[in-house]
Jmol script that loads the backbone (N, CA, C; Angstrom):
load data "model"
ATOM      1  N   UNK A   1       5.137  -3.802   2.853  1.00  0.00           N
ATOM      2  CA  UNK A   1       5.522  -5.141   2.469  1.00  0.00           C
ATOM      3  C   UNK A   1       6.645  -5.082   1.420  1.00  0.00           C
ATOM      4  N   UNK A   2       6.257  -4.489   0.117  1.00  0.00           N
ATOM      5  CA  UNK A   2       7.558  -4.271  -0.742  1.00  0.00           C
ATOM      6  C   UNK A   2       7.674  -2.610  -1.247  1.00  0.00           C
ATOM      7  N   UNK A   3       8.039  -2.219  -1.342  1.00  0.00           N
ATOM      8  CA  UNK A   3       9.675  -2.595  -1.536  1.00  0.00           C
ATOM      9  C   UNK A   3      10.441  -2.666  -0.063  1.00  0.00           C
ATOM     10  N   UNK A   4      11.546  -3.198   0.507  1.00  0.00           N
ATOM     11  CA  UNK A   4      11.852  -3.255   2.046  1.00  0.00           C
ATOM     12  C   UNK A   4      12.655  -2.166   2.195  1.00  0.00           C
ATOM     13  N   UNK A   5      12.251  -0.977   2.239  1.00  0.00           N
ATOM     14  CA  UNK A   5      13.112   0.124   2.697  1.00  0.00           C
ATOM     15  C   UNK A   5      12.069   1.220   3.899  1.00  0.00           C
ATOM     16  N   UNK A   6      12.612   1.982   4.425  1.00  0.00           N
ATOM     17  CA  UNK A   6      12.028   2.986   4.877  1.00  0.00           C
ATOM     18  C   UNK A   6      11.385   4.173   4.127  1.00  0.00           C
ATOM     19  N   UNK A   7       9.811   4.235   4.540  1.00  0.00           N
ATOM     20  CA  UNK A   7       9.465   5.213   4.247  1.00  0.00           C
ATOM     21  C   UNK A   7       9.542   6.585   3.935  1.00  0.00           C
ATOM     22  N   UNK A   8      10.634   6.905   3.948  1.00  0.00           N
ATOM     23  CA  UNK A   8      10.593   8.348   3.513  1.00  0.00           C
ATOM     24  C   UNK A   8      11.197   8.958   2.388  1.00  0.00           C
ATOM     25  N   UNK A   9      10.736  10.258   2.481  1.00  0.00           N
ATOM     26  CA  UNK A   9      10.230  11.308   1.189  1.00  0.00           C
ATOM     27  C   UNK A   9      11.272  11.206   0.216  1.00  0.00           C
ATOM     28  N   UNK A  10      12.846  11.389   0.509  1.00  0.00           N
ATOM     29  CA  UNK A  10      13.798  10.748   0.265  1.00  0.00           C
ATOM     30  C   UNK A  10      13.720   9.112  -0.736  1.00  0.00           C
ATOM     31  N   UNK A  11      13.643   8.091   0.079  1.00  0.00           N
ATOM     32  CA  UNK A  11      13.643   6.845  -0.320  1.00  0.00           C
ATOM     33  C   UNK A  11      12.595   6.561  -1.247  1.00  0.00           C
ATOM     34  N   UNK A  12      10.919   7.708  -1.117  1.00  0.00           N
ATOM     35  CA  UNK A  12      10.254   7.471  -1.766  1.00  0.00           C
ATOM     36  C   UNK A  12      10.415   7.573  -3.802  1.00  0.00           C
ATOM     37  N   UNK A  13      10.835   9.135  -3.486  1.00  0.00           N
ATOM     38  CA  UNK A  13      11.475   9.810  -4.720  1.00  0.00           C
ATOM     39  C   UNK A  13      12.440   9.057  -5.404  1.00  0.00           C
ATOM     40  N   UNK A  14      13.918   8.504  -4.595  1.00  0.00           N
ATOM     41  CA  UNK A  14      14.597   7.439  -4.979  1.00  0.00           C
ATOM     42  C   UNK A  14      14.043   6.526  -5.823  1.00  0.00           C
ATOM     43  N   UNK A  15      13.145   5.921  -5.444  1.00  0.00           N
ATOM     44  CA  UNK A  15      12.044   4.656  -5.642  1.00  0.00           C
ATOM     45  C   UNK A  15      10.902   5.112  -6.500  1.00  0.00           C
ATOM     46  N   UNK A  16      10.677   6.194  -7.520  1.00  0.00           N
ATOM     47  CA  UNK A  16       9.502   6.251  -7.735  1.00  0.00           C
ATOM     48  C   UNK A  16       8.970   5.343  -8.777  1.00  0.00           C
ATOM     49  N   UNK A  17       9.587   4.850  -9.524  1.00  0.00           N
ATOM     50  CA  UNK A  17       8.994   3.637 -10.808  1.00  0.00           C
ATOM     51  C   UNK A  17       8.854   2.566  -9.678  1.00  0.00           C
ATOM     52  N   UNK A  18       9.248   2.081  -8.911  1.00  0.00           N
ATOM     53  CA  UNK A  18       8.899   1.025  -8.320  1.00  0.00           C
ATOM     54  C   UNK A  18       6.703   0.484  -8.482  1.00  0.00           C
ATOM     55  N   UNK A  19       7.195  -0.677  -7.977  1.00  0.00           N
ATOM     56  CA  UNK A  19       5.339  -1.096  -7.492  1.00  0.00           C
ATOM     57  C   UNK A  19       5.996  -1.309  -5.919  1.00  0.00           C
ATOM     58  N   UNK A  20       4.859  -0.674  -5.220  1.00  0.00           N
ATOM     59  CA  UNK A  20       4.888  -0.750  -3.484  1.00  0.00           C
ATOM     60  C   UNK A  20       3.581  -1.466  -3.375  1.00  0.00           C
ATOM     61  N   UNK A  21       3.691  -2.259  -2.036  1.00  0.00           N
ATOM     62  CA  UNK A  21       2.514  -2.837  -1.781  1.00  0.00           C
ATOM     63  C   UNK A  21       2.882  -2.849  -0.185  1.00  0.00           C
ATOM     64  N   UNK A  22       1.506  -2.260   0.307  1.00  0.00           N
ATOM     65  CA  UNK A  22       1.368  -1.587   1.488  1.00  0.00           C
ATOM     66  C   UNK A  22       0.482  -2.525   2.366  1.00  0.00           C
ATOM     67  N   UNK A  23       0.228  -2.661   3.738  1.00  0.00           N
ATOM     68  CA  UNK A  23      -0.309  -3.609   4.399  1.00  0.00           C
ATOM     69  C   UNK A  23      -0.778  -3.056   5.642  1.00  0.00           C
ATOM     70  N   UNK A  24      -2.281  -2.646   5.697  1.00  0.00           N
ATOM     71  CA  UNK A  24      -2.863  -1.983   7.157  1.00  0.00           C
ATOM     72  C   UNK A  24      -1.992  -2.714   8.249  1.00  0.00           C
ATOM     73  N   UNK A  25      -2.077  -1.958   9.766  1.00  0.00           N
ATOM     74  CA  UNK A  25      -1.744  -2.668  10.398  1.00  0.00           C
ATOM     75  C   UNK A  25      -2.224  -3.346  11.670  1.00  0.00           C
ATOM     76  N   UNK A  26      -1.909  -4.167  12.001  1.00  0.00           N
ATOM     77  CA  UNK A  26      -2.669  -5.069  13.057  1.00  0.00           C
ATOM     78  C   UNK A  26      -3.537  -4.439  13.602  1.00  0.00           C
ATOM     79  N   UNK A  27      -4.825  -5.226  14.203  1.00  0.00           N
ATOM     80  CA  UNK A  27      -6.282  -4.151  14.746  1.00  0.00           C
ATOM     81  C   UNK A  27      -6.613  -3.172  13.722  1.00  0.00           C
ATOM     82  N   UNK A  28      -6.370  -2.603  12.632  1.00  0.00           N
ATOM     83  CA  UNK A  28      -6.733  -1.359  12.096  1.00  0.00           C
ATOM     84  C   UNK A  28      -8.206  -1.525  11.989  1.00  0.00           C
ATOM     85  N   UNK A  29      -8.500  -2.833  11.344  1.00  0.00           N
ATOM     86  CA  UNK A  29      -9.853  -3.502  10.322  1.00  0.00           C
ATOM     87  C   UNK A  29     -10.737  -4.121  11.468  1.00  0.00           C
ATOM     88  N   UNK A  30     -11.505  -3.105  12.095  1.00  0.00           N
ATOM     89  CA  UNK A  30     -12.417  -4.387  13.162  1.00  0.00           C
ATOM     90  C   UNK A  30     -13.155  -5.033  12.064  1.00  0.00           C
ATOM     91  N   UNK A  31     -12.996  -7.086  11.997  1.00  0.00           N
ATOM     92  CA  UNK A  31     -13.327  -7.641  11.359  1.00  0.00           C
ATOM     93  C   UNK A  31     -13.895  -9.080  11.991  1.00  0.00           C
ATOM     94  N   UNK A  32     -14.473  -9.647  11.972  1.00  0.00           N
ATOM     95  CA  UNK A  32     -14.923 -10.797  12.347  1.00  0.00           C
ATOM     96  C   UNK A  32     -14.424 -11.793  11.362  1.00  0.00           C
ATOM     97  N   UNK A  33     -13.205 -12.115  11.093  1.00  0.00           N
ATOM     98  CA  UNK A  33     -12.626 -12.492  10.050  1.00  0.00           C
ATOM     99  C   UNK A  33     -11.692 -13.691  10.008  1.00  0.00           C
ATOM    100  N   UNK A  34     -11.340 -15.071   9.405  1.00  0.00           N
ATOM    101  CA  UNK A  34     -10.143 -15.452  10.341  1.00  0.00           C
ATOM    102  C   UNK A  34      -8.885 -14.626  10.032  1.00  0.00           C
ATOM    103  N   UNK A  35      -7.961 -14.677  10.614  1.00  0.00           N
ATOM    104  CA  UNK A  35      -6.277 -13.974  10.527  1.00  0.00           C
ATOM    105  C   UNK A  35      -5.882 -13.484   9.131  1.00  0.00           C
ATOM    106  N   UNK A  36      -5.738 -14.485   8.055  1.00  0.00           N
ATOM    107  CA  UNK A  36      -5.289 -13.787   6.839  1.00  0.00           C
ATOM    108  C   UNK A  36      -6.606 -12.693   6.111  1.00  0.00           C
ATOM    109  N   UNK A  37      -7.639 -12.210   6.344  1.00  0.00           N
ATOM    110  CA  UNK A  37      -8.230 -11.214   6.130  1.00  0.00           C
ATOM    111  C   UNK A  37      -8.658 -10.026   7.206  1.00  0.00           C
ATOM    112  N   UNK A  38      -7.679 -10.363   8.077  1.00  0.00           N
ATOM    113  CA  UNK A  38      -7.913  -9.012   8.956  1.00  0.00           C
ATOM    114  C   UNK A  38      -7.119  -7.923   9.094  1.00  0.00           C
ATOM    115  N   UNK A  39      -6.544  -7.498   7.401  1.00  0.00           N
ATOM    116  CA  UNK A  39      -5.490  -6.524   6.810  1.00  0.00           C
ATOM    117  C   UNK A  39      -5.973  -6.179   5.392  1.00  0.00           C
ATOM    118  N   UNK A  40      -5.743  -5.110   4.975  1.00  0.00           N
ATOM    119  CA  UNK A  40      -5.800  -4.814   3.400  1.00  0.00           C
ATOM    120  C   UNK A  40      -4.555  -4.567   2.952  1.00  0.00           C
ATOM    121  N   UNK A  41      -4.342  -5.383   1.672  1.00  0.00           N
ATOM    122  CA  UNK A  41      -3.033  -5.378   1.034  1.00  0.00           C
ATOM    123  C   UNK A  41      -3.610  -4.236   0.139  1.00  0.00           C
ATOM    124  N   UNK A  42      -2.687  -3.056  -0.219  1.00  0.00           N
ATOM    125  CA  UNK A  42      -2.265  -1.980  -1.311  1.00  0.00           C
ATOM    126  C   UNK A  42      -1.520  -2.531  -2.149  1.00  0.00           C
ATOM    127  N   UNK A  43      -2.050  -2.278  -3.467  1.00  0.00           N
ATOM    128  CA  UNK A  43      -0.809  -2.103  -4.409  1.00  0.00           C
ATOM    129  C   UNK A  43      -0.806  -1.317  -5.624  1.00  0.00           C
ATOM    130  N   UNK A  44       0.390  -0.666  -5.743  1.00  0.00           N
ATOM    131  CA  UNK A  44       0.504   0.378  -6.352  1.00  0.00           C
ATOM    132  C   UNK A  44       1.270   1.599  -6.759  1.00  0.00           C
ATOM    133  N   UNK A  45       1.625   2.596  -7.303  1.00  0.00           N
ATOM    134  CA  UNK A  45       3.048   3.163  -7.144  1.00  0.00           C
ATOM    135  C   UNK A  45       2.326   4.980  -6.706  1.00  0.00           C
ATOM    136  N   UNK A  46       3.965   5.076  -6.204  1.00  0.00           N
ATOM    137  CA  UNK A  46       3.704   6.611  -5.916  1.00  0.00           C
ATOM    138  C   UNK A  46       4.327   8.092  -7.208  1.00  0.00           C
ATOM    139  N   UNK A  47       3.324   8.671  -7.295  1.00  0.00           N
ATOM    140  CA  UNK A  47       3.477   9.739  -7.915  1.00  0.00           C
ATOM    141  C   UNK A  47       3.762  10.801  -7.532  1.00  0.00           C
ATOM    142  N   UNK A  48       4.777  11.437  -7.982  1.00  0.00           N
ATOM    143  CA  UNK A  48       5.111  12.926  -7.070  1.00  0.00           C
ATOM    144  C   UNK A  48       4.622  14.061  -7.992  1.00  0.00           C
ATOM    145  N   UNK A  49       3.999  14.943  -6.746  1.00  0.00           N
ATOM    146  CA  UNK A  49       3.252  15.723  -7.797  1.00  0.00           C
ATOM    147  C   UNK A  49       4.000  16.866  -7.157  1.00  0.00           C
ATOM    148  N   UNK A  50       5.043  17.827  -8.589  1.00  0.00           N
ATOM    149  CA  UNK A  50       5.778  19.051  -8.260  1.00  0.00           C
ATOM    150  C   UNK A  50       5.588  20.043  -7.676  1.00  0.00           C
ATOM    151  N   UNK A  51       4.030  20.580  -7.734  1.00  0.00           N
ATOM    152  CA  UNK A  51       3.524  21.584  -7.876  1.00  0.00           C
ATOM    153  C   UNK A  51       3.484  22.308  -6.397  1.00  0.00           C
ATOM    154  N   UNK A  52       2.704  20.979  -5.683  1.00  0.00           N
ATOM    155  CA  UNK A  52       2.919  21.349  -4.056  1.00  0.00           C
ATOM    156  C   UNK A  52       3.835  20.039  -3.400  1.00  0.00           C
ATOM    157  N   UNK A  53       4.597  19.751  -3.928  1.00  0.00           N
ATOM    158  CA  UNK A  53       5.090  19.228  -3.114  1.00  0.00           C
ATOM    159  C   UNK A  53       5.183  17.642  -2.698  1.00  0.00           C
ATOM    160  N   UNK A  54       4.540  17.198  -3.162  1.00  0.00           N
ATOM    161  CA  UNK A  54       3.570  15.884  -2.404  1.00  0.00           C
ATOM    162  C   UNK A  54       3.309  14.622  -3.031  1.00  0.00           C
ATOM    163  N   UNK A  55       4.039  13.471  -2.451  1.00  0.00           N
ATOM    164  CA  UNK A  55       3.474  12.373  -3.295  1.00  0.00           C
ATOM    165  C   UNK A  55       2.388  11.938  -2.804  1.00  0.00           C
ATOM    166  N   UNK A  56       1.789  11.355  -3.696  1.00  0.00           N
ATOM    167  CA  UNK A  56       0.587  10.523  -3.663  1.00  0.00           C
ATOM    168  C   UNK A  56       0.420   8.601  -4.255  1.00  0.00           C
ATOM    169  N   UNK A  57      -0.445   8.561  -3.232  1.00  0.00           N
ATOM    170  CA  UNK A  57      -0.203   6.300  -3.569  1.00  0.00           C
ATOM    171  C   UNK A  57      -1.354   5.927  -4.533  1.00  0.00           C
ATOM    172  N   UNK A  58      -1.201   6.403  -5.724  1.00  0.00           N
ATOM    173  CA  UNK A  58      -2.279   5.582  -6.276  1.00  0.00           C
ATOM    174  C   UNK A  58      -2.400   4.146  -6.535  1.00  0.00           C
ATOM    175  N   UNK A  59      -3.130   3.891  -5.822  1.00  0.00           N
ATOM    176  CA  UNK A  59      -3.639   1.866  -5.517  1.00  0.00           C
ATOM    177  C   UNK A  59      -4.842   1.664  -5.659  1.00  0.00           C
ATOM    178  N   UNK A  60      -4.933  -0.320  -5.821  1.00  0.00           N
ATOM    179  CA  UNK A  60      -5.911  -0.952  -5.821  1.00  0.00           C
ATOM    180  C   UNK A  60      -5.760  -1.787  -4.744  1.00  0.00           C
ATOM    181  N   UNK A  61      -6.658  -2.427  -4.506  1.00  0.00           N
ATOM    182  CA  UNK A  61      -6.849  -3.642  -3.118  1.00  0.00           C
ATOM    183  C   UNK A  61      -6.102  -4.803  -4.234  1.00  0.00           C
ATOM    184  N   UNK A  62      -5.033  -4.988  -3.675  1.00  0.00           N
ATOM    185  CA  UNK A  62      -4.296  -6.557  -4.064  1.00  0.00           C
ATOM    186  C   UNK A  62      -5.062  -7.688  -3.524  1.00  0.00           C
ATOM    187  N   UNK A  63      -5.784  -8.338  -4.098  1.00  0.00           N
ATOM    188  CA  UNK A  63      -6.723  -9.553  -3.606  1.00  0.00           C
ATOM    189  C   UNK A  63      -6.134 -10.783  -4.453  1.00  0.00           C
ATOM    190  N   UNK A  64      -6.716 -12.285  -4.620  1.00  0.00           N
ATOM    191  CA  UNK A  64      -6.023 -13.129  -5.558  1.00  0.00           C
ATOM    192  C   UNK A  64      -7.219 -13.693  -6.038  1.00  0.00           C
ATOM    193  N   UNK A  65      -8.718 -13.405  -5.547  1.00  0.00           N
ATOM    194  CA  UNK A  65     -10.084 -13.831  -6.079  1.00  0.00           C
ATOM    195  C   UNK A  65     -10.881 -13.072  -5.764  1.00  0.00           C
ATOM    196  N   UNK A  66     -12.429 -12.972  -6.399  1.00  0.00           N
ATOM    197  CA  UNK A  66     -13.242 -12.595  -6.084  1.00  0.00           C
ATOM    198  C   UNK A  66     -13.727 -12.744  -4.428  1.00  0.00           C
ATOM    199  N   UNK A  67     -13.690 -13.671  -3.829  1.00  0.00           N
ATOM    200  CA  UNK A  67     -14.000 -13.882  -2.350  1.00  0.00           C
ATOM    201  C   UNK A  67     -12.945 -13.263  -1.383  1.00  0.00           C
ATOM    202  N   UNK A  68     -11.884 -12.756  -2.037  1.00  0.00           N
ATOM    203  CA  UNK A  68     -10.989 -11.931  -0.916  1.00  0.00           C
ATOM    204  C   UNK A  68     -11.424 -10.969  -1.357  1.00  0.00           C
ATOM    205  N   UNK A  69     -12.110 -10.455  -2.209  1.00  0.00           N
ATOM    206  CA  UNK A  69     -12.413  -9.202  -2.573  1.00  0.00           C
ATOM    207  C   UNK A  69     -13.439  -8.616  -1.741  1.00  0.00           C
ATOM    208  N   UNK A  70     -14.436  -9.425  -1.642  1.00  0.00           N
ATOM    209  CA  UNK A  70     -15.742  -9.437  -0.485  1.00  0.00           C
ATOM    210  C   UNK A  70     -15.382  -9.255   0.997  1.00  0.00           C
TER     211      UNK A  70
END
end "model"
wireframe off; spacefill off
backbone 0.3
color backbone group
C-alpha cells in the first residue's frame, strides 16, 4: 500500500527510514467477513540486518478500533 514503489532489495535499502504498510492479498484470509476485513493491513518499517544479509518487516496489525482488531 505505501510506500508506492517496487519491492525490491534495492528500493528496500533506498527506503529504509520509511513506514511501509503492507496489505495480504485477495483470498489469502479464508474469512466469513464483509469485504473491508477480508485483508490484514501491516504496518511498519524494515530493518536490514548486515550480518547475513537480510531485511526484516518488523510490524503491527494497522487496525483503527478495537473491533477491527477482533
Amino acid at each position: 500500500v505505501r510506500p508506492h514503489l517496487e519491492l525490491t532489495f534495492e528500493n528496500i535499502l533506498s527506503h529504509i527510514n520509511t513506514i511501509y504498510v503492507l496489505k495480504t492479498k485477495p483470498g489469502v484470509m479464508q474469512v466469513n467477513a464483509p469485504p473491508e476485513y477480508r485483508y490484514l493491513r501491516l504496518k511498519g518499517q524494515m530493518l536490514y540486518v548486515p550480518e547475513t544479509d537480510l531485511v526484516i518487516f518488523l510490524c503491527y496489525p494497522s487496525v483503527m478500533n478495537l473491533d477491527d482488531l477482533t
